[in-house]
Short mmCIF file of the C-alpha atoms (twelve columns), coordinates in Angstrom:
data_MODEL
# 
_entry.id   MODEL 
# 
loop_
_atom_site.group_PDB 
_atom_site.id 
_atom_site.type_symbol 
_atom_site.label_atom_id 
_atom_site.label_alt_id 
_atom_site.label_comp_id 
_atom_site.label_asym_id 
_atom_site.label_seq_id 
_atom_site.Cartn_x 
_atom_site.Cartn_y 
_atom_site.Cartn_z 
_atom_site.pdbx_PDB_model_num 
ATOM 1  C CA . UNK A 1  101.061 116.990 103.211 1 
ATOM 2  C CA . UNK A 2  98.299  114.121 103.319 1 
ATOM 3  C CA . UNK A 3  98.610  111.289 105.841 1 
ATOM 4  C CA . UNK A 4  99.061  108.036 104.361 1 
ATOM 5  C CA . UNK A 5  97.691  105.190 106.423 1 
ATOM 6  C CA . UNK A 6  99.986  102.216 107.481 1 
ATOM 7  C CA . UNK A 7  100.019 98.831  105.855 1 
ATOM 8  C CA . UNK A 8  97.969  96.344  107.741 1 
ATOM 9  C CA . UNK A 9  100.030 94.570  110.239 1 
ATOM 10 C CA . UNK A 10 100.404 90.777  109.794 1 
ATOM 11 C CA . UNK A 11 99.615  89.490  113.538 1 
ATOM 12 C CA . UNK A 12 100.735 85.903  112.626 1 
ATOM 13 C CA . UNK A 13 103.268 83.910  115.388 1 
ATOM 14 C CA . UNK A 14 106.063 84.025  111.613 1 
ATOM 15 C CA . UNK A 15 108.517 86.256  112.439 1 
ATOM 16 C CA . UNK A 16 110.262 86.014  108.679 1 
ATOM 17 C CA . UNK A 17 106.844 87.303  107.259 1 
ATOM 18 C CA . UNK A 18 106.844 91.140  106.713 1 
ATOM 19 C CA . UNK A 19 104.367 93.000  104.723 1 
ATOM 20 C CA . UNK A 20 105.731 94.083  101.662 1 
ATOM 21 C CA . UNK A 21 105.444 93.710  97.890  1 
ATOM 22 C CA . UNK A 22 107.251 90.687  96.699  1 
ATOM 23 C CA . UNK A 23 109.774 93.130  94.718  1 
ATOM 24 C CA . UNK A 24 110.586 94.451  98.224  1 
ATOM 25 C CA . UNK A 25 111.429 91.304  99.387  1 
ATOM 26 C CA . UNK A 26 113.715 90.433  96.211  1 
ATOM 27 C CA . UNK A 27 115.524 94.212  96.685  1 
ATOM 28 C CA . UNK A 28 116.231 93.177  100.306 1 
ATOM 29 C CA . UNK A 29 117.971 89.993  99.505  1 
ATOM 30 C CA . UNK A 30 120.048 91.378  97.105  1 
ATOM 31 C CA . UNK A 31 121.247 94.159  99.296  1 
ATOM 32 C CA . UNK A 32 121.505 91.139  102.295 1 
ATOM 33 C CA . UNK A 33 124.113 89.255  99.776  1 
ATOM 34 C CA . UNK A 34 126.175 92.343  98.625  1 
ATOM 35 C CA . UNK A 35 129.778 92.125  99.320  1 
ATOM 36 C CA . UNK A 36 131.819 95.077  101.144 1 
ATOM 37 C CA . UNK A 37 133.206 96.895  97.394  1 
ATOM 38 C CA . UNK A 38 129.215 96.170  96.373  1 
ATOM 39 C CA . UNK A 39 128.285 97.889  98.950  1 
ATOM 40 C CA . UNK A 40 130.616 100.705 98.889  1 
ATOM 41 C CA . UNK A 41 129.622 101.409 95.371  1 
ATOM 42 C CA . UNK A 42 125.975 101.493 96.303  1 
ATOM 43 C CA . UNK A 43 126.516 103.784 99.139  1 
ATOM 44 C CA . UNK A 44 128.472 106.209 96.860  1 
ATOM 45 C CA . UNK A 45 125.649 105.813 94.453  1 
ATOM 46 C CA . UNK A 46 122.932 106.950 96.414  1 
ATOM 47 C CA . UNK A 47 125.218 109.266 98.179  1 
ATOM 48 C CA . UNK A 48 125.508 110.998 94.367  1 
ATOM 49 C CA . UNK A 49 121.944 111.233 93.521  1 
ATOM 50 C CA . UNK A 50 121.007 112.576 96.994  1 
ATOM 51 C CA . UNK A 51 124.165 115.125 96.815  1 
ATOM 52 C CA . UNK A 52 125.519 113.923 100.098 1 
ATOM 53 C CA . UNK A 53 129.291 114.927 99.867  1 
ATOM 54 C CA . UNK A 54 132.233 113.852 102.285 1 
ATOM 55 C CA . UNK A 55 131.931 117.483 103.558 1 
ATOM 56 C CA . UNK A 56 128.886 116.863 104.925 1 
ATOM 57 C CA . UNK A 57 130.433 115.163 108.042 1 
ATOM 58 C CA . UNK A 58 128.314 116.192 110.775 1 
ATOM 59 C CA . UNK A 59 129.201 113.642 112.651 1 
ATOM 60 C CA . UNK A 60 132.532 115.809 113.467 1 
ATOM 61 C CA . UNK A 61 131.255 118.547 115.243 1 
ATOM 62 C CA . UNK A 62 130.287 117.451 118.794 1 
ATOM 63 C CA . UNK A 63 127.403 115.114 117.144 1 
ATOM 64 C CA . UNK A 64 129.522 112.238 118.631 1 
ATOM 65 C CA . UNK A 65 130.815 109.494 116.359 1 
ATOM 66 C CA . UNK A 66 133.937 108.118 118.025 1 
ATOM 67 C CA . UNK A 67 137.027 110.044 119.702 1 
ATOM 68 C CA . UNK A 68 138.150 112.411 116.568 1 
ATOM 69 C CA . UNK A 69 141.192 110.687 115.584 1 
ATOM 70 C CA . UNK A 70 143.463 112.679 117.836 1 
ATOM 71 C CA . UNK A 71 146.084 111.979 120.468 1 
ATOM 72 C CA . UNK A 72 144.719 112.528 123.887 1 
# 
């Protein structure tokens, strides 16, 4: 696989300036504004064209991610 070099890094004292394409920036702010059903829809989207499933919780088996759900 070749090794793609990094942007250049903008050194300037604006911390709201991040090097990316304008579309980038556009993309992000949409995202930013998304409501929670928005969202959910976009997760499920990419979650479809990836394949991710909701058996693929491997967050279940001792990978952490809260207490289980059960009584204690």
């Amino acid at each position: 696989m070749p090794i793609a070099p990094l942007p250049p890094f903008d050194e300037s004292d604006d911390d709201d300036k991040v090097s990316a394409p304008p579309h980038l920036h556009g993309l992000a702010e949409e995202i930013v504004r998304l409501n929670m059903l928005e969202v959910k829809e976009l997760v499920d989207r990419i979650g479809d064209h990836f394949g991710f499933t909701d058996d693929d919780d491997y967050m279940d088996e001792d990978g952490g991610g809260g207490d289980g759900g059960g009584d204690k």
